[in-house]
C-alpha positions as CSV (number, residue, x, y, z in Angstrom):
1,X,-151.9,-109.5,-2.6
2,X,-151.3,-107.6,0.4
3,X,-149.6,-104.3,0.3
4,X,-145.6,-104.3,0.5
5,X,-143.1,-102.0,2.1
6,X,-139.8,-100.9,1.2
7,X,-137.2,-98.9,2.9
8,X,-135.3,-96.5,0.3
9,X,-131.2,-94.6,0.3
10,X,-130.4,-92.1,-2.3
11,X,-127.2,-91.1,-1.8
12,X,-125.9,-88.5,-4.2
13,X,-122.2,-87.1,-3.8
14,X,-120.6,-84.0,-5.5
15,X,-117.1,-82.8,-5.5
16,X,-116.1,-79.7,-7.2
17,X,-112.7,-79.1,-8.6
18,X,-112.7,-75.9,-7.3
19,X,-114.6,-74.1,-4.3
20,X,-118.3,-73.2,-4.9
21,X,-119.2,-70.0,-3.3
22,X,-122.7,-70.0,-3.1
23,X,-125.4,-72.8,-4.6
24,X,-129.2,-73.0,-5.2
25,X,-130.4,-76.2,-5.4
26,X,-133.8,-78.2,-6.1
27,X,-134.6,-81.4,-4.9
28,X,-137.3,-83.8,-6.3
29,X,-136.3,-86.5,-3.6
30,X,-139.8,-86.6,-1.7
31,X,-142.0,-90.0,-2.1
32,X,-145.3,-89.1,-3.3
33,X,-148.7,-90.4,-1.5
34,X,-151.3,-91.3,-3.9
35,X,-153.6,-94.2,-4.9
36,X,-151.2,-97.4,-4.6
37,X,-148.6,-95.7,-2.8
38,X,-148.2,-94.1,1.1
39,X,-145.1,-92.3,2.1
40,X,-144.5,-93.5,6.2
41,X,-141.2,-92.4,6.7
42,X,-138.9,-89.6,5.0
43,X,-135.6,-87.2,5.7
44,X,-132.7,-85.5,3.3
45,X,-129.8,-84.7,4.8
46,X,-127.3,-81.7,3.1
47,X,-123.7,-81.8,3.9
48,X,-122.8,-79.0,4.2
49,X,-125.5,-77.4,6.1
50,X,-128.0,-75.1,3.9
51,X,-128.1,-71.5,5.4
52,X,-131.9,-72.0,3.8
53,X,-134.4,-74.7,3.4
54,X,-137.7,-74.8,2.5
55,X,-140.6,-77.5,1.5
56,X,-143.5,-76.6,-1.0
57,X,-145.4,-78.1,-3.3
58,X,-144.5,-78.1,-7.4
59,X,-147.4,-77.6,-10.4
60,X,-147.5,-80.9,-10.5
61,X,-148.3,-82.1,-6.8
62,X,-145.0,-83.1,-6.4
63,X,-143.5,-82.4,-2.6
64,X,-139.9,-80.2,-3.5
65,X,-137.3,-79.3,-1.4
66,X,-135.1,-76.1,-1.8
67,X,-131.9,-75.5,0.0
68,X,-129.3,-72.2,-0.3
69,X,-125.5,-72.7,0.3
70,X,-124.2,-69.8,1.0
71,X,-120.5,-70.6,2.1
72,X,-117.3,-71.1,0.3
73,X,-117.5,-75.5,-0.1
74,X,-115.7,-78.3,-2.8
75,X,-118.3,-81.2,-2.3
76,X,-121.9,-81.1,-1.5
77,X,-123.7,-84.9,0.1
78,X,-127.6,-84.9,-0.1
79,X,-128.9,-88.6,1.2
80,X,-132.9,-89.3,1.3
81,X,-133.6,-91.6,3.3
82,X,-137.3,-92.9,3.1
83,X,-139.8,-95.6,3.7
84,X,-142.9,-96.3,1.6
85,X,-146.0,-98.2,1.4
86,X,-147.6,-99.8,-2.0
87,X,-150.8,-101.2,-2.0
88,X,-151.6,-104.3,-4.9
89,X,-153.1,-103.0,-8.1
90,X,-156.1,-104.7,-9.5
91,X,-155.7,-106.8,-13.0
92,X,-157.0,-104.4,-15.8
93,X,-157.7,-106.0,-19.0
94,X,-156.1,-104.4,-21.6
95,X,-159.3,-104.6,-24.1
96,X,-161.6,-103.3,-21.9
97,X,-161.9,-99.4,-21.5
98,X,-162.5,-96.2,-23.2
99,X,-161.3,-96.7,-27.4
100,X,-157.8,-94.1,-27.9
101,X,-159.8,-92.0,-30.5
102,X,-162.9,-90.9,-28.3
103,X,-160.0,-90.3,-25.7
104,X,-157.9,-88.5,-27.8
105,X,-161.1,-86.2,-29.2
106,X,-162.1,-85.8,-25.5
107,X,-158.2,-84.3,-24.8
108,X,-158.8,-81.7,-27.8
109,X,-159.6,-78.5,-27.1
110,X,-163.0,-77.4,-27.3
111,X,-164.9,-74.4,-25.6
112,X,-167.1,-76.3,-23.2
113,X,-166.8,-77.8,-19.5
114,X,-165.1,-81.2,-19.0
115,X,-164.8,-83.2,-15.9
116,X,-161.5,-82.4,-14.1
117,X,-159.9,-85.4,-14.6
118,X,-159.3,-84.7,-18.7
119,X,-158.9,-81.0,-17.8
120,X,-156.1,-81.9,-15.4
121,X,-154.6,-84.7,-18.3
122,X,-154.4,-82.3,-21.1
123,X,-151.3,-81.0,-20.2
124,X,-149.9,-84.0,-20.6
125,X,-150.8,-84.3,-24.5
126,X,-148.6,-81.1,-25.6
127,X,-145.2,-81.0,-26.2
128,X,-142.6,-80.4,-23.5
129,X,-138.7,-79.4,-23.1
130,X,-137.6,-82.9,-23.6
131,X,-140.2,-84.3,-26.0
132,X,-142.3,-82.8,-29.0
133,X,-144.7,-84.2,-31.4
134,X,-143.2,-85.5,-34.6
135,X,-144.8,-87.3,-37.5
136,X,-141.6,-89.8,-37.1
137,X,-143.0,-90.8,-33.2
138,X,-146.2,-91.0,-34.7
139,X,-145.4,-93.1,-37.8
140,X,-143.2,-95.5,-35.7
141,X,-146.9,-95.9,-33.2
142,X,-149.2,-96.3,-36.4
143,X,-148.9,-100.0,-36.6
144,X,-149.9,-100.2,-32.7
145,X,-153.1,-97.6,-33.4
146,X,-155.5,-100.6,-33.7
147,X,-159.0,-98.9,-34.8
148,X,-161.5,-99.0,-31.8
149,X,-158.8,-100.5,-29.3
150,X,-158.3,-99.5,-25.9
151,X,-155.8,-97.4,-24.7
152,X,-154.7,-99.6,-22.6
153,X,-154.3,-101.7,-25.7
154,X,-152.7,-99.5,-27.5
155,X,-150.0,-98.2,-25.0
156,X,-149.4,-101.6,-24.3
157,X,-148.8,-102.5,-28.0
158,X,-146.5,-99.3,-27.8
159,X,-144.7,-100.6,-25.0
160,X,-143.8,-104.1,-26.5
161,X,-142.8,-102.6,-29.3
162,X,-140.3,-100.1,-28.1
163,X,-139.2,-102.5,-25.7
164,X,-138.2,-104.9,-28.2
165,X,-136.8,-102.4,-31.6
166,X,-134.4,-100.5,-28.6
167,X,-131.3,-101.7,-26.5
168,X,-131.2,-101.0,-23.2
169,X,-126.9,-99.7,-23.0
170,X,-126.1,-97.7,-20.1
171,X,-123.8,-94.8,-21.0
172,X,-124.4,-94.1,-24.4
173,X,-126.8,-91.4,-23.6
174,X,-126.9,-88.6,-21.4
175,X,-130.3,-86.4,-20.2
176,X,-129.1,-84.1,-23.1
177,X,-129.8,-86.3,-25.7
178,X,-132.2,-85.5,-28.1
179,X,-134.7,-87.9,-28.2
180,X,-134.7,-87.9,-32.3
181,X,-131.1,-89.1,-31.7
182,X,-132.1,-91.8,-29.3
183,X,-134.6,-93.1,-32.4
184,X,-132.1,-93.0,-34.5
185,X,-129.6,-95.4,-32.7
186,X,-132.3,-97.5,-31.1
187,X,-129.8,-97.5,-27.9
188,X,-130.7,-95.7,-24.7
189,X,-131.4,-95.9,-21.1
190,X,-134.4,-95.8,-19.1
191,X,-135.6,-92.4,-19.1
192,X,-135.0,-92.4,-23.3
193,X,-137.2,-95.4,-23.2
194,X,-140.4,-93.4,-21.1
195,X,-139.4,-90.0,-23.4
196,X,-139.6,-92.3,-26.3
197,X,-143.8,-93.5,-25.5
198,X,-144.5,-90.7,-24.3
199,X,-143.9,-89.0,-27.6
200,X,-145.2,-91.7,-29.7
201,X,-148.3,-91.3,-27.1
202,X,-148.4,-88.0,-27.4
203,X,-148.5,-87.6,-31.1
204,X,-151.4,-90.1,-30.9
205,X,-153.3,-87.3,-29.4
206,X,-153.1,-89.1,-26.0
207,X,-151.7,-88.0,-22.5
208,X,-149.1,-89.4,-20.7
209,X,-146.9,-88.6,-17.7
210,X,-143.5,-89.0,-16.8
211,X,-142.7,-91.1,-14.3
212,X,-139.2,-90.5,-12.0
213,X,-138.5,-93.0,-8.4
214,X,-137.6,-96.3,-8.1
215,X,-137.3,-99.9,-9.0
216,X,-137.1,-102.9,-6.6
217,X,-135.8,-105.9,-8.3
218,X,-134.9,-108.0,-5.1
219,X,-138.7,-110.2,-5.0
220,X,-138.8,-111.3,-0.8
221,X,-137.1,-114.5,-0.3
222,X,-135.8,-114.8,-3.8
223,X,-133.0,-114.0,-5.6
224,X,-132.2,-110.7,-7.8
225,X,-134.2,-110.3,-10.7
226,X,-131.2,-110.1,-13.4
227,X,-133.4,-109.6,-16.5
228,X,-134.8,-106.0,-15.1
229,X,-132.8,-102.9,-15.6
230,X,-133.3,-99.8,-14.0
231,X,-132.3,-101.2,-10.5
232,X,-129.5,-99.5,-8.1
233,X,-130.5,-95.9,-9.5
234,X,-133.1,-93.5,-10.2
235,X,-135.5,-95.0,-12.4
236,X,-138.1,-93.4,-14.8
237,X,-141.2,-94.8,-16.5
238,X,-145.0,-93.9,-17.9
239,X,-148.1,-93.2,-17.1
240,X,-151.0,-92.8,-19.4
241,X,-154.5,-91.5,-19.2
242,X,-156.6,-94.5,-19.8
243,X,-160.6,-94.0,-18.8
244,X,-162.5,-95.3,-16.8
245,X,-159.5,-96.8,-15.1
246,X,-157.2,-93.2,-14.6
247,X,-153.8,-93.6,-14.8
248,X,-152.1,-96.7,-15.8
249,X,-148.1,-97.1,-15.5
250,X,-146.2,-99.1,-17.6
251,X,-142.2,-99.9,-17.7
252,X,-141.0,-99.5,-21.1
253,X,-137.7,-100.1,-20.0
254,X,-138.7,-103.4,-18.6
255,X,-142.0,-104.2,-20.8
256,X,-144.3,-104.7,-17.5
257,X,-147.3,-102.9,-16.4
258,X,-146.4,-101.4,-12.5
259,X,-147.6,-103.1,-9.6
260,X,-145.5,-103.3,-6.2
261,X,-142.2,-102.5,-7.7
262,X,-142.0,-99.2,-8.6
263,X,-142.0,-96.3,-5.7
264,X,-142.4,-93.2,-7.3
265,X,-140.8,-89.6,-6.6
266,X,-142.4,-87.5,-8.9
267,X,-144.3,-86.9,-12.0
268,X,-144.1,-84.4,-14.9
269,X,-144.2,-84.3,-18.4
270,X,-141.1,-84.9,-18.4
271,X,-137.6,-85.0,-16.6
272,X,-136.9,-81.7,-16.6
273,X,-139.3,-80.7,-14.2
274,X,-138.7,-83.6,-11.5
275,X,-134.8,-83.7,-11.9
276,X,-133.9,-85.4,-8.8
277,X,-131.3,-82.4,-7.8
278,X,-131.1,-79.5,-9.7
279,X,-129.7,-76.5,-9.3
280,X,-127.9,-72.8,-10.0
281,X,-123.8,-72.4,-8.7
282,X,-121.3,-69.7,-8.4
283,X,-117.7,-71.2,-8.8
284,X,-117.1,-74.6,-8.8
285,X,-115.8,-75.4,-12.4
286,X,-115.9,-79.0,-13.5
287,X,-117.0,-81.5,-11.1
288,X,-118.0,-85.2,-10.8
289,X,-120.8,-86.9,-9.4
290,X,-121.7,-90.4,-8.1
291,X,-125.1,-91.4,-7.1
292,X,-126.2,-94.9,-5.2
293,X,-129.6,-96.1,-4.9
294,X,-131.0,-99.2,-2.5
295,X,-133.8,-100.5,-2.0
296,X,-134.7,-103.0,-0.1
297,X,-138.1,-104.9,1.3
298,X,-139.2,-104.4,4.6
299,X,-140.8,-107.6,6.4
300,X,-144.9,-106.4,7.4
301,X,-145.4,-105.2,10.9
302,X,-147.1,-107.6,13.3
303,X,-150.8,-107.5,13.6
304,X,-151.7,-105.4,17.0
């Protein structure tokens, strides 16, 4: 497989019902370049104007923009606009790598040097604003904790299985949520889906990542693909450590393991800390918000 391109619109409208004197606001709307993935092409627009903007680089790696409004306004527009590269992914089979228990020993602390790849995964095993380790996440993974499997194996089990005991219903959850609730009623939206196996991941001993971007569910020359949700929004999903291989993603949401469909923003341990747009106003009162997402496939440029 050769590598695809895709050009990609977030448009994300506020209007206030009253005037907003001055706004601080944090935008996770920057494409990442790693492994599988180059950004070519990429602009945000603010209406209005920020008296202040800067660019800089989160914890996490992640590319975040900051903007200051500092006059009187009733509606604020941010559009990112960008275009992206993803490269195939080979096929990893999921019974081949490291077992989850030698990973999960290896994530423990202990006083003595490890290679900076588990140093730099460990804090993704610990709890986090959005998700903490319970014996109920932990009890709902047992069944998937196969003895000597893979973790590939074993998140994938995971995956399955929380794919098919939850319903994927769109406004019956908001970010606030808390995730124990979301068990409960077995009903959620994507990013309850990558909280959910994270946590039972998590309380495995293993590390995983949040994953915030994209899904493109328009496959070149064919029609849409109606049995994936997540498309025409922001879309979240997983990534777990899995040695030798790295980082694996997986779509809960969709029960798939990522390949050329998923452009990705950001990563954290969760959404709290790659929120697309975020931010700290003075005024304003309530206020409603509509966001629009597209993303569409870019034919390969001619060879030279």
């Amino acid at each position: 497989m050769t590598a695809v391109r895709y050009a990609v619109r977030h448009e994300t409208f506020y209007r206030y019902k009253r005037r907003v004197a001055h706004a601080h606001q944090q935008l996770h709307l920057t494409p990442r370049s790693f492994a599988r993935q180059r950004c070519l092409q990429h602009v945000i627009e603010v209406e209005p104007e920020a008296a202040v903007r800067s660019e800089y680089l989160d914890a996490f790696g992640n590319g975040v923009t900051r903007i200051e409004l500092d006059r009187p306004h009733e509606q604020l527009q941010v559009i990112a606009a960008m275009q992206v590269s993803l490269e195939a992914l080979p096929e990893l089979p999921s019974d081949e790598g490291e077992a989850w228990e030698q990973v999960r020993d290896e994530l423990c602390y202990r006083a003595r040097p490890r290679d900076q790849a588990c140093l730099d995964a460990m804090r993704f095993r610990v709890e986090s604003p959005f998700i903490h380790i319970k014996r109920l996440f932990s009890d709902f993974a047992d069944d998937c904790l196969v003895p000597g499997g893979s973790v590939l194996a074993v998140a994938s089990a995971l995956m399955n299985k929380v794919h098919d005991e939850f319903t994927y219903a769109p406004g019956e959850t908001e970010i606030a949520t808390p995730l124990i609730e979301v068990f409960h009623k077995r009903r959620g939206v994507c990013q309850d889906y990558a909280h959910l196996l994270i946590a039972c991941l998590r309380s495995a001993g293993l590390a995983a990542r949040y994953m915030s971007g994209y899904l493109h569910t328009h496959a070149a020359g064919a029609p849409p693909t109606a049995d994936r949700a997540g498309g025409d929004a922001s879309h979240a999903w997983v990534s777990v450590f899995a040695p030798p291989f790295g980082w694996v993603e997986l779509d809960p949401t969709n029960n798939l393991r990522v390949q050329q469909d998923h452009v990705a923003l950001a990563w954290g341990r969760d959404f709290s800390d790659v929120s697309p747009l975020r931010g700290v106003i003075v005024g304003g009162g309530s206020h409603t918000l509509s966001v629009h997402v597209t993303v569409q496939a870019l034919e390969a440029p001619a060879p030279a």
